[in-house]
VEXVEX-364434 format. One line per 5 residues: number of its first residue (from 1); for each residue x, y, z of C-alpha. Coordinates in Angstrom, 2 decimals. Layout:
BEGIN
NUM = X:Y:Z | ...
END
This chain:
BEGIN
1 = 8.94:17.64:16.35 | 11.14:15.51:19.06 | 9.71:12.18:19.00 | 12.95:10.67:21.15 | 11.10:10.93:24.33
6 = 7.89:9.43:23.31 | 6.47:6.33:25.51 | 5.64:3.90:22.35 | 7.47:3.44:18.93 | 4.35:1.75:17.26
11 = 0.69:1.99:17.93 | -1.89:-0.52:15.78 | -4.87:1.08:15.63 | -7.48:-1.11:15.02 | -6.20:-3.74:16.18
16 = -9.57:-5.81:16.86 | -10.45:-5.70:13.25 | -9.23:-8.71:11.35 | -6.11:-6.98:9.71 | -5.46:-4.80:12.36
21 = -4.86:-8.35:14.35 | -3.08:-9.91:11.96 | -0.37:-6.38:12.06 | -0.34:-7.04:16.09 | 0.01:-10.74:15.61
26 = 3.03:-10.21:12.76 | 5.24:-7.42:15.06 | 4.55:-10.40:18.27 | 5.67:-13.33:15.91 | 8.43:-11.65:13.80
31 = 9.76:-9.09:16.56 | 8.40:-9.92:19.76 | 11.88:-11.57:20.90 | 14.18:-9.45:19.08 | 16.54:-7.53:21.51
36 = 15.50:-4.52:19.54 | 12.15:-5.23:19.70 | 9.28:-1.91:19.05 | 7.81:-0.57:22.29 | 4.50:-1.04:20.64
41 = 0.71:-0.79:21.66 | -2.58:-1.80:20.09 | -5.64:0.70:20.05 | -9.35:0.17:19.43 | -12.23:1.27:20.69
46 = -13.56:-1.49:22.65 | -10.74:-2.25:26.08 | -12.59:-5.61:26.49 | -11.85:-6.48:22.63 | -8.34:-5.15:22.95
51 = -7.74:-7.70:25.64 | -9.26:-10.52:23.86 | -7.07:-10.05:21.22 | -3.72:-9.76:22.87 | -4.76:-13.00:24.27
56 = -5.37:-14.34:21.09 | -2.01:-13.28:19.09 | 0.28:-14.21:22.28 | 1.24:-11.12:22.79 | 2.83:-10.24:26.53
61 = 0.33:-10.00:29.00 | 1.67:-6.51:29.74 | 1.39:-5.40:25.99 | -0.28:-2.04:26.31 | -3.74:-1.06:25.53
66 = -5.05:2.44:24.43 | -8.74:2.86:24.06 | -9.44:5.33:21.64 | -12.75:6.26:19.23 | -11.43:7.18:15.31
71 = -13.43:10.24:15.50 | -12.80:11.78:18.92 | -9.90:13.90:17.21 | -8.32:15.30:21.21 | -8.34:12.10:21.94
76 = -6.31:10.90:18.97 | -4.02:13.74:19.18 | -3.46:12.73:22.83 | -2.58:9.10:21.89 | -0.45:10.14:18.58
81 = 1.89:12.37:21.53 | 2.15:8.96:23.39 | 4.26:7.18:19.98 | 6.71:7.88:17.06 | 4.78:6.00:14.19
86 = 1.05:5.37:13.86 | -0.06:2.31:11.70 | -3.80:2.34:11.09 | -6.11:-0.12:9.20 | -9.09:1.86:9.92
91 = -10.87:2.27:6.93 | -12.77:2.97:4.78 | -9.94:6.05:5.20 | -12.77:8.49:3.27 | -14.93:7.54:6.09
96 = -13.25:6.91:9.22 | -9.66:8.50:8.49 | -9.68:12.17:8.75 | -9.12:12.83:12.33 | -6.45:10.53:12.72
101 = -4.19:11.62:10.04 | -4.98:15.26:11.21 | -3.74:14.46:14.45 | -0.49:12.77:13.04 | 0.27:15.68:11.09
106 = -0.21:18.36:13.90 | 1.37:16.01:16.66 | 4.66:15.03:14.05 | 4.02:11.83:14.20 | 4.68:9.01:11.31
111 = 1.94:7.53:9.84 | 1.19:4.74:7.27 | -1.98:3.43:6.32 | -3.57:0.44:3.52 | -5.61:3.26:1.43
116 = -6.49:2.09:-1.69 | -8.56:5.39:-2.23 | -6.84:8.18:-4.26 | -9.44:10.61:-4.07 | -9.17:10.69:-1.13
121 = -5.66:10.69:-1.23 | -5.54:13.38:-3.45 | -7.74:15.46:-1.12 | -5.48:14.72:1.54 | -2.42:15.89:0.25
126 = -3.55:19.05:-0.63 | -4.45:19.43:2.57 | -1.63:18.05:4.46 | 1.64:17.71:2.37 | 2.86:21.26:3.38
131 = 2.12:21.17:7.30 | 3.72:17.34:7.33 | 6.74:19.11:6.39 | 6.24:21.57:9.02 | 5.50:19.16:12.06
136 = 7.99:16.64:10.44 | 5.30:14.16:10.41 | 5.91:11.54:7.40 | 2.95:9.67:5.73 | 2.92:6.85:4.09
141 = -0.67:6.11:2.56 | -0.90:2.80:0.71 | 1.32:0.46:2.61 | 0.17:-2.86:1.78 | -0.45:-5.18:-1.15
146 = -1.47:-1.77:-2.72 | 0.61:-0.21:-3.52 | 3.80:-1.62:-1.87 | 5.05:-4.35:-4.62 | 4.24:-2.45:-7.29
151 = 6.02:1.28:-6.07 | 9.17:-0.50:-4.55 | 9.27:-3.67:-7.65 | 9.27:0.06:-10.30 | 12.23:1.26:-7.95
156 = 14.31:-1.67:-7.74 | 13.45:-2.14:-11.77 | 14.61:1.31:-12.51 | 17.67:0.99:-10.07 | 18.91:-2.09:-12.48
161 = 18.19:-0.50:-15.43 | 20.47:2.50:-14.58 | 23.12:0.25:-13.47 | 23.04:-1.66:-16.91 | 22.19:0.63:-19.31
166 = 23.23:4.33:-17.50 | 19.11:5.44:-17.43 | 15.72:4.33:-16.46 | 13.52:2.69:-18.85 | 11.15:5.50:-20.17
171 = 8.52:2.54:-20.38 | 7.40:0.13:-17.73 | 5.07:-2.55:-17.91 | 3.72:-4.32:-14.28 | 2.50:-7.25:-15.34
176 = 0.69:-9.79:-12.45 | 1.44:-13.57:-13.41 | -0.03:-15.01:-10.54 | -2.58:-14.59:-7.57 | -3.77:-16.72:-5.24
181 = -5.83:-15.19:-2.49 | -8.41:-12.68:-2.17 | -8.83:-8.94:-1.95 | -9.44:-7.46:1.63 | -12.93:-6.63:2.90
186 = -11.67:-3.22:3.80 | -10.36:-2.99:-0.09 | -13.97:-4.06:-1.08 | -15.49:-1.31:1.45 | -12.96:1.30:-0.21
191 = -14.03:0.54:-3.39 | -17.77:0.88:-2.57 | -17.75:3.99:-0.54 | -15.82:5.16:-3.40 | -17.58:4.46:-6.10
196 = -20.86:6.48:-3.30 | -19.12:9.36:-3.26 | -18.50:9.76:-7.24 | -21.82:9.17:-7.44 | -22.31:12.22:-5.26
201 = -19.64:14.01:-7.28 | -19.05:13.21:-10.81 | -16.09:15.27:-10.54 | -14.26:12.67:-8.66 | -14.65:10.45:-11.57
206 = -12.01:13.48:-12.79 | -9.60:12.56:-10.08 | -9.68:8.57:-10.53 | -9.09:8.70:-14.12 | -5.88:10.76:-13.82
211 = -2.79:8.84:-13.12 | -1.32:12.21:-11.85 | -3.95:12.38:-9.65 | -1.57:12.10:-6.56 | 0.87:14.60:-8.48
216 = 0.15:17.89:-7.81 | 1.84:20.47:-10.24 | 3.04:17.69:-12.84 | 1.51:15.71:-15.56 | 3.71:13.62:-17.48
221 = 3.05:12.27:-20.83 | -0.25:10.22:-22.15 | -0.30:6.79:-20.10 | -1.53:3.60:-21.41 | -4.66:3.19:-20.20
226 = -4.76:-0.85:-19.44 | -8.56:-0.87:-19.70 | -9.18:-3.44:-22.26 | -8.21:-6.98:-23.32 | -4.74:-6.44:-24.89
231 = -1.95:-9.15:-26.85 | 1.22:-8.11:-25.30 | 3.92:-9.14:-28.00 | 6.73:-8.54:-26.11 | 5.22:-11.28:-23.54
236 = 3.54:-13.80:-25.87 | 0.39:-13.60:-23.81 | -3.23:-12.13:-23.30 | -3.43:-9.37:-20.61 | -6.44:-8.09:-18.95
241 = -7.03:-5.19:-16.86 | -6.11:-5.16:-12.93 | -7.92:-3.99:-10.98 | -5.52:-2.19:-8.26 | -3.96:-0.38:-11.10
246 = -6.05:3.01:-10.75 | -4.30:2.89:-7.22 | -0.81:1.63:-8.10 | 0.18:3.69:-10.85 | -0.63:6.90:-9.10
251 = 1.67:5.71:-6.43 | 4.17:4.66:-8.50 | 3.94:8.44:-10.33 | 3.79:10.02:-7.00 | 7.23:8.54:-5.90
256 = 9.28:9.63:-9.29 | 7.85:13.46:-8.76 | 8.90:13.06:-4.91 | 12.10:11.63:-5.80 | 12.87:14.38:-9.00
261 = 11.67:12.36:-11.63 | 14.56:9.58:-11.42 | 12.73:7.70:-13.96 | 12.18:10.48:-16.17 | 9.85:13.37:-16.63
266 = 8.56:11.09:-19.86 | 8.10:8.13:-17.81 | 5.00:5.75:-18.85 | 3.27:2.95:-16.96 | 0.80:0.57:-16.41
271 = -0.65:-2.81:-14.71 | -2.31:-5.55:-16.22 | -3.13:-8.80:-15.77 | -1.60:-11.67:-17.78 | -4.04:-14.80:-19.14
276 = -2.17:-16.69:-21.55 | -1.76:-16.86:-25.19 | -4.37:-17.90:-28.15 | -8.03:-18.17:-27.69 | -8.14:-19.54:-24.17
281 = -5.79:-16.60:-22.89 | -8.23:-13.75:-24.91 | -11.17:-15.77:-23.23 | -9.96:-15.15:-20.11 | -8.92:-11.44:-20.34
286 = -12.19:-10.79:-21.28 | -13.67:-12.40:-18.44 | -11.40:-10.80:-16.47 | -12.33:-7.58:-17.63 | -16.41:-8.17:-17.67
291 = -15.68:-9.36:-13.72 | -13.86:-6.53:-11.92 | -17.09:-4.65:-10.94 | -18.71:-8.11:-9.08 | -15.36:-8.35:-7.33
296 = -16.73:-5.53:-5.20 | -20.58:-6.50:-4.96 | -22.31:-7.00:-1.41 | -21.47:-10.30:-2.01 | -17.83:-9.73:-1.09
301 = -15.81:-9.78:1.58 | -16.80:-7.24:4.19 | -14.58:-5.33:6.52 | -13.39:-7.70:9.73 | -13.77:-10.50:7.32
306 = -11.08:-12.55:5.87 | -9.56:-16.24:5.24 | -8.87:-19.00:7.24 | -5.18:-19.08:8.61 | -4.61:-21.73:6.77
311 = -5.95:-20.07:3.40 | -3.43:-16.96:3.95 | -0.57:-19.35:4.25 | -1.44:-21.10:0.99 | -1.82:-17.54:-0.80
316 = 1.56:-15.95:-3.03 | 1.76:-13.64:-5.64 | 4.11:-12.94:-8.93 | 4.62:-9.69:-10.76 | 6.77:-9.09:-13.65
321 = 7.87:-5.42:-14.35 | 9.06:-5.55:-17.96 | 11.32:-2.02:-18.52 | 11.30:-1.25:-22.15 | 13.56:1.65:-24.22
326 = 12.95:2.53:-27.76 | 15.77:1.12:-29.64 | 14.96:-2.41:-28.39 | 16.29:-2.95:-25.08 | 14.66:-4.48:-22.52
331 = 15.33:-5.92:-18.80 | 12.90:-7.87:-16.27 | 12.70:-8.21:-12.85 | 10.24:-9.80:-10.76 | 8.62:-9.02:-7.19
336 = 7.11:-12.06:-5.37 | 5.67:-12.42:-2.23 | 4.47:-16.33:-0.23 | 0.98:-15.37:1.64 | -2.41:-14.01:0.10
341 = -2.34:-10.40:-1.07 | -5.07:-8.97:0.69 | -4.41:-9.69:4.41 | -1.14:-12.57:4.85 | 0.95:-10.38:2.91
346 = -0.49:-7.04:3.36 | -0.41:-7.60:7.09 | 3.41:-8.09:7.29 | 3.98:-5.25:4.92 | 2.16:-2.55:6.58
351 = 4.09:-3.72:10.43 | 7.41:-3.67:8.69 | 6.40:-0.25:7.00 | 6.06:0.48:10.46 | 9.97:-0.36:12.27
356 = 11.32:0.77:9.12 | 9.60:4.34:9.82 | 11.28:4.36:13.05 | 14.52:4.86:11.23 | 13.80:6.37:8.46
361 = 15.50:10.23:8.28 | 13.32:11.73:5.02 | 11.63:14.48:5.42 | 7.82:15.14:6.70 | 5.37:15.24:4.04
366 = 2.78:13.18:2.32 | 4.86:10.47:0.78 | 5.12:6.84:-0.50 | 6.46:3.27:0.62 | 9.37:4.46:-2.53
371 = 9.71:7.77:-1.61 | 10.14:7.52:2.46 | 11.71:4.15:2.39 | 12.74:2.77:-0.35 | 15.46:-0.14:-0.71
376 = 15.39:-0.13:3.59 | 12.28:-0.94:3.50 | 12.55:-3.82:0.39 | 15.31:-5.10:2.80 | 12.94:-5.23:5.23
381 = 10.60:-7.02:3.49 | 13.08:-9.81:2.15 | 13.83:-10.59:5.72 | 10.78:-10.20:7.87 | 7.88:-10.53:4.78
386 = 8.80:-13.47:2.68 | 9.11:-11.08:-0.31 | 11.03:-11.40:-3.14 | 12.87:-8.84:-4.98 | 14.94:-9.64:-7.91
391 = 15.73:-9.05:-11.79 | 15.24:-11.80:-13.80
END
């Protein structure tokens, strides 16, 4: 569908919840004076709340407001004809998600989201992959801390390791050497009102065990499964599992089938944490491991929660991807990024996913951050998101 003639480039919607603001706050800090600034909007359900919080990020006093309820679904499709790209933090997406994302797809309007729920996913595109190519619509679920540096750092890896060695590295370790910061309370609601509905369904258990979950036709090879304390030789060092990878390396398997399998149809992944070596480092993977479910307790984070300002600035994150081959070769390259994961950092990805949308010429469909935008939008993200992206 023609989206040239559309009144807004970008709406935020939910842009009174505490990462919804922080999106709104990032496009006024980082694009506000640009001379080719987004015609943007923020959304929400509450006017009064929408004004508060235009006050509050600086924005122009004329920035517009839409008022809008997530499950009034004319009224979404009414405000998706109204823009070109759609960037919601509305979740949990299981719960709250469904009419928008309809109304993307049938309006052809771009999309991206922070889902960190592949059942859901999975669900979604089954039903929606096919008319997002029709209505031209792209979407991009997964736009923040997961899955972005892990989909684009396997990319830019396997783009290196073509250009030195003339193929992709059949085997890929993501390895996360440091985090400072916190998970989102909207991650922490995912993860509950996941965890619900499989509870409800022991099928979906099915769905959240399968890295080719998101993959629809193809299963590759046996994956490593990253669920225990491990050694890691190659990396002289303890590793525990992470929790994000259930998400990330569906992503990450979803891009290579949307992209024909550029890192092979035998491709092989994982995430893990790394400790350290010797006793201290196994220790510690083991804690790791005998922690992940109290990450998510009611004693969490909740959604509209988050840090202090000053606790996002003092947040950063390293990941090593380590690309291995059978006969011994190996390359690294790392993916860093300054702020906290879960809301500095995932706010600034998600509102550059955004502008880089509004250029972007693939295809409708249900895609990924890789798929859709690829090195644009890692450019993007070295300039306007304090990431890093570079082999090592």
């Amino acid at each position: 569908m023609d989206q040239s003639s559309r009144e807004f480039d970008i709406i935020v919607f939910g842009a009174t919840g505490y990462t919804g603001r922080l999106v709104a706050e990032h496009l006024v800090r980082e694009h506000g004076a640009a001379p080719d600034k987004p015609r943007w909007a923020m959304a929400g359900r509450s006017q009064a709340k929408l004004e508060e919080v235009r006050e509050r990020i600086g924005a122009a006093p004329d920035t517009p407001l839409v008022v809008v309820d997530a499950q009034d679904r004319s009224a979404l499709e009414a405000m998706c004809r109204r823009t070109r790209v759609v960037l919601t933090t509305v979740g949990p997406y299981q719960l709250y998600g469904d009419a928008l994302l309809a109304a993307c797809v049938a309006t052809g309007t771009d999309y991206a989201d922070l889902c960190g729920e592949p059942a859901w996913m999975a669900r979604k595109i089954t039903e929606h992959h096919a008319d997002a190519q029709e209505s031209g619509a792209r979407i991009c679920f997964s736009a923040g801390f997961d899955s972005i540096p892990f989909d684009l750092g396997v990319l830019m890896l396997q783009k290196e390791a073509i250009r030195r060695h003339g193929q992709p590295a059949p085997r890929v370790k993501a390895r996360v050497r440091r985090m400072v910061g916190t998970f989102s309370g909207g991650t922490a609601a995912s993860f509950r009102a996941t965890m619900a509905a499989a509870a409800r369904d022991p099928g979906l258990l099915k769905v959240l065990a399968d890295p080719f979950a998101l993959t629809p036709g193809f299963s590759g090879p046996d994956q490593p499964a990253g669920l225990l304390p491990e050694y890691d030789r190659a990396l002289d060092s303890w590793a525990a599992p992470f929790v994000m990878a259930p998400i990330n390396t569906k992503t990450v398997h979803r891009t290579n089938l949307l992209l024909n399998h550029p890192y092979g149809r035998d491709f092989r992944y994982d995430e893990m944490v790394l400790t350290s070596p010797g006793e201290m480092g196994m220790k510690a993977a083991k804690a790791i491991a005998g922690g992940i479910r109290s990450m998510f307790g009611d004693s969490g984070p909740k959604p509209g929660e988050g840090p202090t300002a000053e606790e996002r600035e003092n947040g950063s994150y390293d990941i090593l991807f380590l690309g291995e081959y059978p006969e011994g070769r190996s390359l690294r390259y790392g993916v860093k990024g300054r702020y906290d994961p879960g809301y500095g950092s995932t706010s600034r990805m998600l509102g550059e996913t955004g502008i880089a949308l509004l250029a972007c010429a693939a295809p409708g469909g249900v895609g990924t951050p890789g798929s859709l935008l690829g090195e644009a939008l890692v450019e993007r993200l070295r300039r306007h998101a304090a990431l890093t992206f570079a082999p090592e």
